[in-house]
C-alpha positions as a Markdown table, in Angstrom:
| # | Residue | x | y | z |
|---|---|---|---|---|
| 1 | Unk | 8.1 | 15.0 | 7.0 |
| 2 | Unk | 5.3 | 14.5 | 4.5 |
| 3 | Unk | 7.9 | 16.5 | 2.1 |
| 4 | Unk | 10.0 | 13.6 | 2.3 |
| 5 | Unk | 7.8 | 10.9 | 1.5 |
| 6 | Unk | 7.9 | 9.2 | -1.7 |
| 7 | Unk | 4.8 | 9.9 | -3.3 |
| 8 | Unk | 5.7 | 8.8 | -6.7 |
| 9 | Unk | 5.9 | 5.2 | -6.0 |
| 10 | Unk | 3.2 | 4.9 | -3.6 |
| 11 | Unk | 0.0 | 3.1 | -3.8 |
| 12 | Unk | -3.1 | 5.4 | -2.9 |
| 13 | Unk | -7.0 | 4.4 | -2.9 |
| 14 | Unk | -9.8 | 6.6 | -1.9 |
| 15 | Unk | -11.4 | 6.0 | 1.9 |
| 16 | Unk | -14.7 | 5.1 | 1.8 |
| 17 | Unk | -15.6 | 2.9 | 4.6 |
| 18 | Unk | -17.5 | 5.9 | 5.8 |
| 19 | Unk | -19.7 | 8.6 | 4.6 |
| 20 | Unk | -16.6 | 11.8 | 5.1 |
| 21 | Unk | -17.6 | 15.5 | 4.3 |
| 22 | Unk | -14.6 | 15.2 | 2.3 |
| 23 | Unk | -12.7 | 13.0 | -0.7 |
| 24 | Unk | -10.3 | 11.1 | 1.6 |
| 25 | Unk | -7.4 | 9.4 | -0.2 |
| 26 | Unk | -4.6 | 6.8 | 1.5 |
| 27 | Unk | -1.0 | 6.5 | 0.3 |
| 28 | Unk | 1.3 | 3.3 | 1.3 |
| 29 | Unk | 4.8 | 4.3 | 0.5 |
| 30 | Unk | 8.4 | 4.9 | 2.0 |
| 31 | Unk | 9.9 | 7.7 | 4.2 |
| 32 | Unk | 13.4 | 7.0 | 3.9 |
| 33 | Unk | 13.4 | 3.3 | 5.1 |
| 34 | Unk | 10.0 | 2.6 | 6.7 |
| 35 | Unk | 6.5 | 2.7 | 5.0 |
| 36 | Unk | 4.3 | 4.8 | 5.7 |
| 37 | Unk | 0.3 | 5.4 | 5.5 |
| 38 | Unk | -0.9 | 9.1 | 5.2 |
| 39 | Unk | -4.6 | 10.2 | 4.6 |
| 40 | Unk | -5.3 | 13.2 | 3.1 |
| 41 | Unk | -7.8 | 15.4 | 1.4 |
| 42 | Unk | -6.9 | 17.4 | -1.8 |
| 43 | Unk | -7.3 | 21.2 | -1.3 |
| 44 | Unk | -7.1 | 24.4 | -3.3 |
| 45 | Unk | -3.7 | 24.7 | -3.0 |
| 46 | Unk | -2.5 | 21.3 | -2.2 |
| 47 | Unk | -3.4 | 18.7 | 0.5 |
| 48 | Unk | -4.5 | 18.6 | 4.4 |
| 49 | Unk | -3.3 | 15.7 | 6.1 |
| 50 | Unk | -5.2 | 14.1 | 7.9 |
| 51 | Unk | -3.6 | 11.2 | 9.4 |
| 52 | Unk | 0.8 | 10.4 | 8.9 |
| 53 | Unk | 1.5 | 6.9 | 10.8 |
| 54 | Unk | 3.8 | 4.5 | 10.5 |
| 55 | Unk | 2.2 | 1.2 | 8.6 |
| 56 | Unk | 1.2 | -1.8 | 10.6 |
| 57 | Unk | 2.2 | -5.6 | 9.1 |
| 58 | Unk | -1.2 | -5.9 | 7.1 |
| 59 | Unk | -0.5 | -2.9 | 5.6 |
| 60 | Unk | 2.9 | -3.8 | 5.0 |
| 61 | Unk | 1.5 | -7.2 | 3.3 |
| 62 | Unk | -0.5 | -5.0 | 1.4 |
| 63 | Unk | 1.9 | -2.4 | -0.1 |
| 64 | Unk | 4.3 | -5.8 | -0.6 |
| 65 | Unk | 1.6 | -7.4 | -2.6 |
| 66 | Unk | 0.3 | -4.4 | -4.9 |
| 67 | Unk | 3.9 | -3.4 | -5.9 |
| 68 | Unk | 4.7 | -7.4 | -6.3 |
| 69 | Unk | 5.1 | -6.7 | -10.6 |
| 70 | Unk | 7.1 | -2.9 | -10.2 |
């Protein structure tokens, strides 16, 4: 799944809210029809997910408004 989901034209920011062992980075962005929200830490030889769910409306609101100009 994660194979499939449109990296290049998702919008990621780094996940802060909380003081992670790890960089922690969210992406907003489509697989196939629906968006998407995965988190994710980089690794030596690619990523780890760490979360792959379905976006809720605010997110939705979100991705709508940061890609408003594409």
């Amino acid at each position: 799944m994660a194979a499939d989901f449109e990296w290049d034209k998702a919008i990621y920011a780094e996940d802060d809210r909380r003081d992670y062992p790890e960089i922690r980075i969210v992406a907003v962005g489509f697989l196939g029809a629906r968006l998407h929200v995965i988190c994710f830490t980089p690794i030596d030889d690619g990523i780890r997910i760490i979360s792959f769910r379905k976006a809720n409306k605010r997110e939705v609101r979100y991705y709508e408004e940061e890609t408003a100009d594409r």
